[in-house]
TORKOL-4160 file (C-alpha; in steps of 0.2 Angstrom, whole numbers, padded with zeros to 4 digits, m for minus):
348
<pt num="1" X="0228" Y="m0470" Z="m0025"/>
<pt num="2" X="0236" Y="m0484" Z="m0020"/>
<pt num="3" X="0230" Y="m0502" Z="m0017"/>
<pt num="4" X="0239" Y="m0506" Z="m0002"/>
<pt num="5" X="0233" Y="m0492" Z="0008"/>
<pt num="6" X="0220" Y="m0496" Z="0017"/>
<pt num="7" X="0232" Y="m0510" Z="0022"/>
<pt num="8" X="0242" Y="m0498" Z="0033"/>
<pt num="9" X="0231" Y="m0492" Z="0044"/>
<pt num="10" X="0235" Y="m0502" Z="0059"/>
<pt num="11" X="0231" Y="m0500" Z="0076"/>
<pt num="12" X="0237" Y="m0492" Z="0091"/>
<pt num="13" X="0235" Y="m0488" Z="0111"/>
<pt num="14" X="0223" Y="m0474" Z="0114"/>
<pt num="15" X="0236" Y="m0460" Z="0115"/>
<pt num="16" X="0236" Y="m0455" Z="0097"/>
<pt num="17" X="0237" Y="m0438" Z="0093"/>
<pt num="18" X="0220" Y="m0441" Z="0080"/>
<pt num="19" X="0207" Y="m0430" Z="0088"/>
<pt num="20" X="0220" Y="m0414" Z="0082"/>
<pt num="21" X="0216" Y="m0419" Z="0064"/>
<pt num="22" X="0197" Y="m0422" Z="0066"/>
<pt num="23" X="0192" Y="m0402" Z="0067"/>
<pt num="24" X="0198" Y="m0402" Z="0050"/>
<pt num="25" X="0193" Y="m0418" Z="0041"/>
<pt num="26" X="0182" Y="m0411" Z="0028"/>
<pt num="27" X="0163" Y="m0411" Z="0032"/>
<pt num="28" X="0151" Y="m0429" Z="0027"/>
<pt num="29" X="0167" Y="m0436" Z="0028"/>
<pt num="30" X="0171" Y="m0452" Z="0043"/>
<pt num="31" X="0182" Y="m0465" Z="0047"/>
<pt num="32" X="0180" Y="m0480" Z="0036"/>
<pt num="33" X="0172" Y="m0494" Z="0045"/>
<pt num="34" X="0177" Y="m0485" Z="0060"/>
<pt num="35" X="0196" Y="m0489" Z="0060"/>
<pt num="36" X="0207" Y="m0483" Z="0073"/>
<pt num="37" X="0219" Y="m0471" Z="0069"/>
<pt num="38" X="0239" Y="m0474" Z="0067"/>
<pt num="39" X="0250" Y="m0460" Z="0069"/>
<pt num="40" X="0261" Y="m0465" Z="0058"/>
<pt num="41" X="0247" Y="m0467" Z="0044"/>
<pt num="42" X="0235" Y="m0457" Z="0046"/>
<pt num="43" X="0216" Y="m0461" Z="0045"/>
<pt num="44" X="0207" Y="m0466" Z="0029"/>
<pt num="45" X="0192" Y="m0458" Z="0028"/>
<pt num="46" X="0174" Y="m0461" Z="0016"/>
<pt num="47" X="0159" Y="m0452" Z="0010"/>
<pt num="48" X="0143" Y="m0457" Z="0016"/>
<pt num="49" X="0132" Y="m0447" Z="0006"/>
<pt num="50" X="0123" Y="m0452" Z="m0009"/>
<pt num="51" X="0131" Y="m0436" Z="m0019"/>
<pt num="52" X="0147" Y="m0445" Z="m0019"/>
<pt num="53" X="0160" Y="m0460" Z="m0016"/>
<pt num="54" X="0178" Y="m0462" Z="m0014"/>
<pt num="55" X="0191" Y="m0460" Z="m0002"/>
<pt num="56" X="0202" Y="m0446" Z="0009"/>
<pt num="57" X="0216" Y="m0452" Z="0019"/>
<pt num="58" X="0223" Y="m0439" Z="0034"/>
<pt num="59" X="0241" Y="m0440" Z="0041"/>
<pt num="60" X="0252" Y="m0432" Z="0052"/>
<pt num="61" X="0269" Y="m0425" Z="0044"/>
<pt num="62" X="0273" Y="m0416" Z="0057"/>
<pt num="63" X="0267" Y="m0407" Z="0074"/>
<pt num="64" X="0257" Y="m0394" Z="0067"/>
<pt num="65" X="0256" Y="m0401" Z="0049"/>
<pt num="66" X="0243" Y="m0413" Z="0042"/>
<pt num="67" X="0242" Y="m0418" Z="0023"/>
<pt num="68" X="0225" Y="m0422" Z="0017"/>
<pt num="69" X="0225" Y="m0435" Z="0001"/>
<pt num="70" X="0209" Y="m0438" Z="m0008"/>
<pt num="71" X="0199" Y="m0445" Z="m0025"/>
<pt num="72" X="0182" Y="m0442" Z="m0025"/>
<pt num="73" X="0169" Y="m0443" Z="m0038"/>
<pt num="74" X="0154" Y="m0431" Z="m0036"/>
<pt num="75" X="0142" Y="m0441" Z="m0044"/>
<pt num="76" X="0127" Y="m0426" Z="m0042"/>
<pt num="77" X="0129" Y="m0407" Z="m0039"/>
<pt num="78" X="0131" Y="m0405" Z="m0021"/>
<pt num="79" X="0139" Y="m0391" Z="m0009"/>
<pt num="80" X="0148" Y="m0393" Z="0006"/>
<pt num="81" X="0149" Y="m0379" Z="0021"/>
<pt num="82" X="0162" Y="m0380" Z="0032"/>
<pt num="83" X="0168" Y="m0372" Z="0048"/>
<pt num="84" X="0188" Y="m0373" Z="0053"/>
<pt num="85" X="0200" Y="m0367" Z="0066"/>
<pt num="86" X="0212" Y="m0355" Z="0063"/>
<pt num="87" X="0221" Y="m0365" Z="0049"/>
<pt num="88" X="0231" Y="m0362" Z="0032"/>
<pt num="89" X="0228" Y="m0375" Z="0020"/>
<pt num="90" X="0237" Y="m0375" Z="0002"/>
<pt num="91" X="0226" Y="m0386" Z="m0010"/>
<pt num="92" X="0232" Y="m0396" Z="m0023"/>
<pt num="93" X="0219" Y="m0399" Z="m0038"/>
<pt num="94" X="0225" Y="m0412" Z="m0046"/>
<pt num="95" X="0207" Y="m0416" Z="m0056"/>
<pt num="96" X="0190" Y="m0409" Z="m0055"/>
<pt num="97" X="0185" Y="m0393" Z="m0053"/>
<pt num="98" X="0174" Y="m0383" Z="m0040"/>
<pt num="99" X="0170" Y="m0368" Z="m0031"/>
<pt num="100" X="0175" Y="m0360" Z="m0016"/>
<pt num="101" X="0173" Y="m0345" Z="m0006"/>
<pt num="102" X="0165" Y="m0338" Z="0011"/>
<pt num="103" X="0147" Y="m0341" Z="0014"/>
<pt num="104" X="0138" Y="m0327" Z="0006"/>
<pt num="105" X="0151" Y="m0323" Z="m0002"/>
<pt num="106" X="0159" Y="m0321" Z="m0021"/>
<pt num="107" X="0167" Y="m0340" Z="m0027"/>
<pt num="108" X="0181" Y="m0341" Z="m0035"/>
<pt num="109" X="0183" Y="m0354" Z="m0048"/>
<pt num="110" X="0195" Y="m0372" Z="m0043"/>
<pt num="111" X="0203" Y="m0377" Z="m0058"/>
<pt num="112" X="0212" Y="m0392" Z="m0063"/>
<pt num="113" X="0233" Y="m0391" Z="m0061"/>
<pt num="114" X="0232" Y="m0377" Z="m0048"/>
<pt num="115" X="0237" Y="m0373" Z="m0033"/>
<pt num="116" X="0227" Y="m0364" Z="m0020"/>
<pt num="117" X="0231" Y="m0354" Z="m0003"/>
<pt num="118" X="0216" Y="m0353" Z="0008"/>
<pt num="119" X="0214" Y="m0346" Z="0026"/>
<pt num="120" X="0200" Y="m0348" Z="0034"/>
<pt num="121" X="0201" Y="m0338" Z="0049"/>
<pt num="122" X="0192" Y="m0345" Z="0064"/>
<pt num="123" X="0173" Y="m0345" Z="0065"/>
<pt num="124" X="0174" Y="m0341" Z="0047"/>
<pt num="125" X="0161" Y="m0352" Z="0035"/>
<pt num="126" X="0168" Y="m0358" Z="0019"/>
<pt num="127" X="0156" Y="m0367" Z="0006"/>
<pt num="128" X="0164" Y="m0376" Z="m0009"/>
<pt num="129" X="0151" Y="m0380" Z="m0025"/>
<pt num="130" X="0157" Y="m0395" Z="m0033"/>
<pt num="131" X="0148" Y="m0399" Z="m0051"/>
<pt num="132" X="0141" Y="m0417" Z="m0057"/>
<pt num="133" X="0151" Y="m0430" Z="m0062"/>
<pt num="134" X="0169" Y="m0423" Z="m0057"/>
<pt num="135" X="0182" Y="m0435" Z="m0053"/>
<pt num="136" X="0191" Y="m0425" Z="m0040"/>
<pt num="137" X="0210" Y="m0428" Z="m0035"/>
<pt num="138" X="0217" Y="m0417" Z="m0022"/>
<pt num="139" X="0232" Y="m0413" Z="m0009"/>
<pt num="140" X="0230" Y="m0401" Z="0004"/>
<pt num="141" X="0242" Y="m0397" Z="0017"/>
<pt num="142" X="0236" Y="m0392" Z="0032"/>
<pt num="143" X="0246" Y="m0378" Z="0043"/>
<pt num="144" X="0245" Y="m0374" Z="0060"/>
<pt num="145" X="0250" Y="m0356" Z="0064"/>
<pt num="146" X="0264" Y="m0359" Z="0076"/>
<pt num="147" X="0270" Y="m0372" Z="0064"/>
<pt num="148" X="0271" Y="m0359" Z="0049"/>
<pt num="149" X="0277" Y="m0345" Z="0059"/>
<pt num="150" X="0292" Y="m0355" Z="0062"/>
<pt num="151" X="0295" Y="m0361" Z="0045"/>
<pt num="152" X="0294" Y="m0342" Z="0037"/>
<pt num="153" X="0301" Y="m0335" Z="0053"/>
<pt num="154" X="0315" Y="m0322" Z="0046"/>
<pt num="155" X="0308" Y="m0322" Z="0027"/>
<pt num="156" X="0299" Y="m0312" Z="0018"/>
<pt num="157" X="0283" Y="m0321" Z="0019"/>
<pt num="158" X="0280" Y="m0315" Z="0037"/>
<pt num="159" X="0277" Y="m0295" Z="0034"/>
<pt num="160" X="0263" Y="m0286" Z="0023"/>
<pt num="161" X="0258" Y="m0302" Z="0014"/>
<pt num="162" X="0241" Y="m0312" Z="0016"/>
<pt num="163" X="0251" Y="m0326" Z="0025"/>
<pt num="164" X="0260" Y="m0315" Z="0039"/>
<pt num="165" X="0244" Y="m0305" Z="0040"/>
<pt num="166" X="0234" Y="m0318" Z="0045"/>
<pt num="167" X="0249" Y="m0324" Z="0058"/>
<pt num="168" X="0249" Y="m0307" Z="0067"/>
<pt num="169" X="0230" Y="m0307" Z="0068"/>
<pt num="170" X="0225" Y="m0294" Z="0055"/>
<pt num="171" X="0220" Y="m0306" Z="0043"/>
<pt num="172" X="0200" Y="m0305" Z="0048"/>
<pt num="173" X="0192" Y="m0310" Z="0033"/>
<pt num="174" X="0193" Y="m0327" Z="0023"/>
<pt num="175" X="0206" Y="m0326" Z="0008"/>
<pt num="176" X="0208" Y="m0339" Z="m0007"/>
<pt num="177" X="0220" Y="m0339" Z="m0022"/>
<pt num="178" X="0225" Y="m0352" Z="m0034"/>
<pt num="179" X="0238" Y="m0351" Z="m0048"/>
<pt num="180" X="0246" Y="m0364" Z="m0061"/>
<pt num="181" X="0256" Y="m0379" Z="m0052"/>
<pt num="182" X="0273" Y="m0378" Z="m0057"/>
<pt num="183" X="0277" Y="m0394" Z="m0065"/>
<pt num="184" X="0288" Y="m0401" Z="m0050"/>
<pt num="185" X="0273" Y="m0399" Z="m0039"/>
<pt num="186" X="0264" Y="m0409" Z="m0052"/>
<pt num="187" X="0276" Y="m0421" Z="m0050"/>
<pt num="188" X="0275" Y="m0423" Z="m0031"/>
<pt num="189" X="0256" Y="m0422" Z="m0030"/>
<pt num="190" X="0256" Y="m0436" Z="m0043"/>
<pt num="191" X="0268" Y="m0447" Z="m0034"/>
<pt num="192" X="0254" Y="m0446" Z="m0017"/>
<pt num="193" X="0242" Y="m0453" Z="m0026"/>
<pt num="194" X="0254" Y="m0468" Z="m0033"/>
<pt num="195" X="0264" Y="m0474" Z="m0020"/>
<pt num="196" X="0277" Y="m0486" Z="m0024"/>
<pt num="197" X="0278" Y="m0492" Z="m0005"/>
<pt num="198" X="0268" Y="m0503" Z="0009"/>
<pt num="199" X="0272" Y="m0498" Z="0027"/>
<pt num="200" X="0285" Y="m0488" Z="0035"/>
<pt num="201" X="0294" Y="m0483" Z="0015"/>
<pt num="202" X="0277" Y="m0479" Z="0012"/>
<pt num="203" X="0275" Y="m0467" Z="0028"/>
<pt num="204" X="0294" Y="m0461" Z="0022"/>
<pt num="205" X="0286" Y="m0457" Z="0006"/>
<pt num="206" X="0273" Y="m0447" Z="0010"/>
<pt num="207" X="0282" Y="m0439" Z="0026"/>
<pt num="208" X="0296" Y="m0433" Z="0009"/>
<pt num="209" X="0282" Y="m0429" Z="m0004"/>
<pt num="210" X="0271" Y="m0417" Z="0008"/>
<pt num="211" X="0288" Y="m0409" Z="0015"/>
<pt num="212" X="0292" Y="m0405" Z="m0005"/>
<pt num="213" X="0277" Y="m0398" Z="m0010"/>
<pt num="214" X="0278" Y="m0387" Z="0008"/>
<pt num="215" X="0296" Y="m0381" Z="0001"/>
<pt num="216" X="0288" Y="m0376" Z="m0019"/>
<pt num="217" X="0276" Y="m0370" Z="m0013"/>
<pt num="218" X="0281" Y="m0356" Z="0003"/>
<pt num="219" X="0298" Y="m0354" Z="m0011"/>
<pt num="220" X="0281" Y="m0350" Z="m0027"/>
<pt num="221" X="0272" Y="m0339" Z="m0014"/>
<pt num="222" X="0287" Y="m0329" Z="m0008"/>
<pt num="223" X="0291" Y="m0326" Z="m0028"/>
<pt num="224" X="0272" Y="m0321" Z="m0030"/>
<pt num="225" X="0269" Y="m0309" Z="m0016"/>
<pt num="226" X="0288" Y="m0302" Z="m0014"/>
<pt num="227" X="0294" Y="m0298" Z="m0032"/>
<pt num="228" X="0297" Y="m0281" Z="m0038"/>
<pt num="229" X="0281" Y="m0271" Z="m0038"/>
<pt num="230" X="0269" Y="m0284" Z="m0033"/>
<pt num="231" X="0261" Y="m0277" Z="m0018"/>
<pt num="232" X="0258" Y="m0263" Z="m0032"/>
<pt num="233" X="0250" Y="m0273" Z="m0045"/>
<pt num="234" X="0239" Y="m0288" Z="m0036"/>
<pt num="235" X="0234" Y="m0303" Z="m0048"/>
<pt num="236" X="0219" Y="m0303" Z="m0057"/>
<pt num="237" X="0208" Y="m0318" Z="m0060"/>
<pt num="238" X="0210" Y="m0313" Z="m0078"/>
<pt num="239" X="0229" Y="m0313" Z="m0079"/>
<pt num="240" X="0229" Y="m0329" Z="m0069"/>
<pt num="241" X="0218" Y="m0339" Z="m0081"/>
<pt num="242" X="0228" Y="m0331" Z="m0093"/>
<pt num="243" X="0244" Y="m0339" Z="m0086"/>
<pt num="244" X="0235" Y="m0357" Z="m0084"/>
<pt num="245" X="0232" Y="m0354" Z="m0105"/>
<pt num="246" X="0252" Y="m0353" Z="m0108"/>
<pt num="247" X="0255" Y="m0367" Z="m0094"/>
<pt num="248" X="0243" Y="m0378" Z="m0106"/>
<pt num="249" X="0250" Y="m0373" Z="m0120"/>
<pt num="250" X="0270" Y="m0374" Z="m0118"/>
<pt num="251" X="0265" Y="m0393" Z="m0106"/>
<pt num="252" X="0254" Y="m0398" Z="m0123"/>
<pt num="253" X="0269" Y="m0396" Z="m0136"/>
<pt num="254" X="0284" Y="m0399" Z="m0129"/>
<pt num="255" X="0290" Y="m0401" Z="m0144"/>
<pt num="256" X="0291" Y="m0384" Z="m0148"/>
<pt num="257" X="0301" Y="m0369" Z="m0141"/>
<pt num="258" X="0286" Y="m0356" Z="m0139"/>
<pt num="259" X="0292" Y="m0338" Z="m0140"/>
<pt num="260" X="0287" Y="m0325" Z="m0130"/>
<pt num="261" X="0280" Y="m0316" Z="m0144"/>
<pt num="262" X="0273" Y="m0329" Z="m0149"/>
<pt num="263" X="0263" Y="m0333" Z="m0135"/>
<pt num="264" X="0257" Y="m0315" Z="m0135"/>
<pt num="265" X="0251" Y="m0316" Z="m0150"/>
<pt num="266" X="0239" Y="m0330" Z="m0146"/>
<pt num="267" X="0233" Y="m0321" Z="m0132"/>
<pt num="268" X="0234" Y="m0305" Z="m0140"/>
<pt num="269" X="0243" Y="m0300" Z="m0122"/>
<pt num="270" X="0257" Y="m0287" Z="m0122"/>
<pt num="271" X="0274" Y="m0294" Z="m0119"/>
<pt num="272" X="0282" Y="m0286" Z="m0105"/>
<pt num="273" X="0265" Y="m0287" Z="m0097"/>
<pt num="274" X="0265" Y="m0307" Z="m0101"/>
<pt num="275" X="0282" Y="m0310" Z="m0094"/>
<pt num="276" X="0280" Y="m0300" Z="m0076"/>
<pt num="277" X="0263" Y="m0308" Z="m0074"/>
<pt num="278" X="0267" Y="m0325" Z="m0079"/>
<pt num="279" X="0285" Y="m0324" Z="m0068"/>
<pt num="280" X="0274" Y="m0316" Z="m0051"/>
<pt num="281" X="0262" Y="m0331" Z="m0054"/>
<pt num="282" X="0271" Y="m0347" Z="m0058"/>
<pt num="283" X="0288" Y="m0339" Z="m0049"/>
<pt num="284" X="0299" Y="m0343" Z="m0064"/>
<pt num="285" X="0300" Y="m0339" Z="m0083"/>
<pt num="286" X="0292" Y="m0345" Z="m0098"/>
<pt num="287" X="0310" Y="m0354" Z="m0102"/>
<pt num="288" X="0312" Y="m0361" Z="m0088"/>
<pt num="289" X="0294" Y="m0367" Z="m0084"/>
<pt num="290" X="0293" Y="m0376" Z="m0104"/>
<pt num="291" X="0312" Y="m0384" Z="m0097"/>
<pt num="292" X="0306" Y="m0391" Z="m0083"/>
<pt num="293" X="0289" Y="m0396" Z="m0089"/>
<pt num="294" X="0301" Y="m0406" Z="m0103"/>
<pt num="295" X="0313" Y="m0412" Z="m0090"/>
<pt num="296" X="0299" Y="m0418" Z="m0076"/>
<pt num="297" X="0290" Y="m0426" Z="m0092"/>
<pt num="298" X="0308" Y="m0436" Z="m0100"/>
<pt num="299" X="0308" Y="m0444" Z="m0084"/>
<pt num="300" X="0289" Y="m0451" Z="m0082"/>
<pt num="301" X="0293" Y="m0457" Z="m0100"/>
<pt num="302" X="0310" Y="m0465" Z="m0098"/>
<pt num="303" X="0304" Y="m0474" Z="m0081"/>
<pt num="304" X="0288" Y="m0479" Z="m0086"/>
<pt num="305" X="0288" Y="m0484" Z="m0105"/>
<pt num="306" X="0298" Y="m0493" Z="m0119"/>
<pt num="307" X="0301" Y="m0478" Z="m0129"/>
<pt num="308" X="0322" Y="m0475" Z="m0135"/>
<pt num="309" X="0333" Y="m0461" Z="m0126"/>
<pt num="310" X="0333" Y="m0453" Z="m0143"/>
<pt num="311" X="0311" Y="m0453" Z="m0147"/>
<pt num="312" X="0310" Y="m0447" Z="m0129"/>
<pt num="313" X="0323" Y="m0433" Z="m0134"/>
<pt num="314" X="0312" Y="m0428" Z="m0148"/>
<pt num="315" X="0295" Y="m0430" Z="m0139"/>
<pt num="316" X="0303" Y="m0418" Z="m0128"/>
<pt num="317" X="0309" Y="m0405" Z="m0141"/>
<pt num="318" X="0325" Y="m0409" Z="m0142"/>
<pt num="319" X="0335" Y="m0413" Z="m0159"/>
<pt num="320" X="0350" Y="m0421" Z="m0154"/>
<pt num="321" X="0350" Y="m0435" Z="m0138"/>
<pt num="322" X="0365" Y="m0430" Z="m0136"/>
<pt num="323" X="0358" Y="m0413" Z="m0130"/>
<pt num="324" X="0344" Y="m0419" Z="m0122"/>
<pt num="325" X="0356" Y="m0432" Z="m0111"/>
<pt num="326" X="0369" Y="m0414" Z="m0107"/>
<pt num="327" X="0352" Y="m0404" Z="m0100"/>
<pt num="328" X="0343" Y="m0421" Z="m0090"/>
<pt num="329" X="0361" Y="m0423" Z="m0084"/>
<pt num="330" X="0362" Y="m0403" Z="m0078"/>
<pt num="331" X="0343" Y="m0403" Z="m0072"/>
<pt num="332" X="0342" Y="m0421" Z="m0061"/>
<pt num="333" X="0361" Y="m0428" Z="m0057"/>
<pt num="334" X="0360" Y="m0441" Z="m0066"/>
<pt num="335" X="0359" Y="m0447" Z="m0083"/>
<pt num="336" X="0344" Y="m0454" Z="m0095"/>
<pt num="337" X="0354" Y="m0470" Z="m0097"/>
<pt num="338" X="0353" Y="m0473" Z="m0077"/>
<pt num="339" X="0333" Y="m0468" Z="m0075"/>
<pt num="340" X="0333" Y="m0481" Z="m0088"/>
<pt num="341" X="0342" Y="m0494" Z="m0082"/>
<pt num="342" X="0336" Y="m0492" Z="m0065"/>
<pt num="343" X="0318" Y="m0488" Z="m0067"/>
<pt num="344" X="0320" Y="m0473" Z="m0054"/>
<pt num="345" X="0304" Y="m0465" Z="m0056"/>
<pt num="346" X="0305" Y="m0457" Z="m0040"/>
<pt num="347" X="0318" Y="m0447" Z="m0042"/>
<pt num="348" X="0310" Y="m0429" Z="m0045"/>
């Protein structure tokens, strides 16, 4: 994360709307060097306990919206068990892995590149595993109820679907699932942990990341839980690890156009099978995931290295710049040139 944050917590009167965070701040977890709390940037906060080190920093977006940033390393195997309030939290793993599920319960597995929707009903326990030696990089967005209800008010997201059950009160149990960030979300979760600001461009930039990644992800879980026949034919944990396997694959070698037949081959998956599961997961195509994966990944290059608009064209699969330039164009407004000479590595 960024140097200069810890220099922008600042003080302020008494009045501060901290103690509605702290139910949630994650357990071992506490103020560094007992700061005070700025509502503009949040709390940092540290781990005391010998299993770990590092850093989570907790700020208000909005009434009824927090967004949790952290990178911890787990230096020793160690679990944490934690009791919430009736909150919904969307995880972003950045790295590092873990487990998570209700006390007593089955764990499901928290992989790298995903993204997670957990509620946690209140009273309910939750116990995450991490393993040794895992450098773990996270966003979560915590949601208050009333704040979500008014955000998917008149959507499909608030009938039969985990999300509106669990508004309406018939949500009783704990519920956790995680699928493959798309690579926009990767983009904005990357951008939390590199902030380009100091001060009040810096609370901009977090305020417009964490509203972002709100957007991708109620518009990915409205894809999943709403598409044709998918109250029908729920994800498995197999079909979703599946999906994680053609994510890697098509964000490994962009070079390549990967055919869907192709990629059934190598999972020895049945096509039409491949391309409802992959769509109801990642709430697009194959096509147009590999396009944005190469789109999201011509712009890290043009802002950030020396290569030339025509090797970045090529890196990214395309033959001809003069393609490449046409689709970047289409895709972000602007054109390669203009990242270039600006060095706008903000602009996804």
């Amino acid at each position: 994360m960024s140097e200069n944050k810890a220099e922008t917590v600042v003080p302020v009167n008494p009045g501060s709307d901290a103690p509605d965070l702290l139910p949630d701040i994650p357990p071992k977890y506490a103020p560094l060097e007992k700061q005070p709390y700025d509502r503009h940037f949040g709390l940092r906060l540290a781990t005391p306990v010998p299993e770990t080190h590092g850093i989570k920093d907790i700020c208000m977006v909005r009434k009824g919206l927090a967004v949790l940033i952290g990178d911890v390393e787990h230096d020793y195997a160690h679990s944490d068990l934690s009791e919430s309030d009736d909150v919904v939290k969307f995880h972003f793993r950045y790295s590092g892995s873990s487990e998570i599920g209700a006390e007593g319960g089955e764990l499901e597995p928290v992989d790298p590149m995903t993204f997670g929707v957990l509620i946690q009903p209140s009273g309910m326990k939750k116990i995450e595993c991490f393993p040794a030696h895992e450098h773990e990089q996270s966003v979560t967005l915590l949601c208050d109820p009333h704040f979500l209800e008014e955000i998917i008010s008149g959507t499909s997201l608030l009938k039969t679907t985990p999300l509106g059950q669990f508004l309406y009160g018939e949500q009783k149990d704990m519920y956790y699932c995680a699928v493959r960030m798309r690579p926009e979300m990767i983009s904005a979760v990357r951008s939390l942990f590199e902030t380009n600001y100091t001060g009040r461009l810096q609370q901009l930039q977090i305020e417009a990341k964490t509203l972002e990644l709100l957007c991708y992800t109620l518009d990915q879980l409205s894809k999943m839980w709403s598409s044709p026949g998918s109250d029908k034919i729920p994800l498995r944990q197999k079909d979703i690890r599946r999906v994680a396997e053609i994510c890697e694959i098509l964000e490994n070698d962009l070079s390549t156009t990967h055919t869907i037949n192709d990629l059934a081959k190598s999972l020895s998956w049945n096509e039409t099978q491949l391309m409802r599961v992959f769509r109801q997961a990642v709430g697009t195509t194959v096509h147009n995931y590999q396009h944005r994966a190469r789109m999201e990944k011509a712009c890290e290059l043009l802002a950030n290295t020396e290569l030339t608009i025509t090797q970045i064209a090529m890196n990214v699969g395309y033959e001809y710049s003069s393609n490449f330039t046409t689709a970047f164009r289409k895709h972000f407004g602007v054109t390669p040139r203009q990242v270039r000479a600006e060095r706008i590595p903000a602009i996804m």
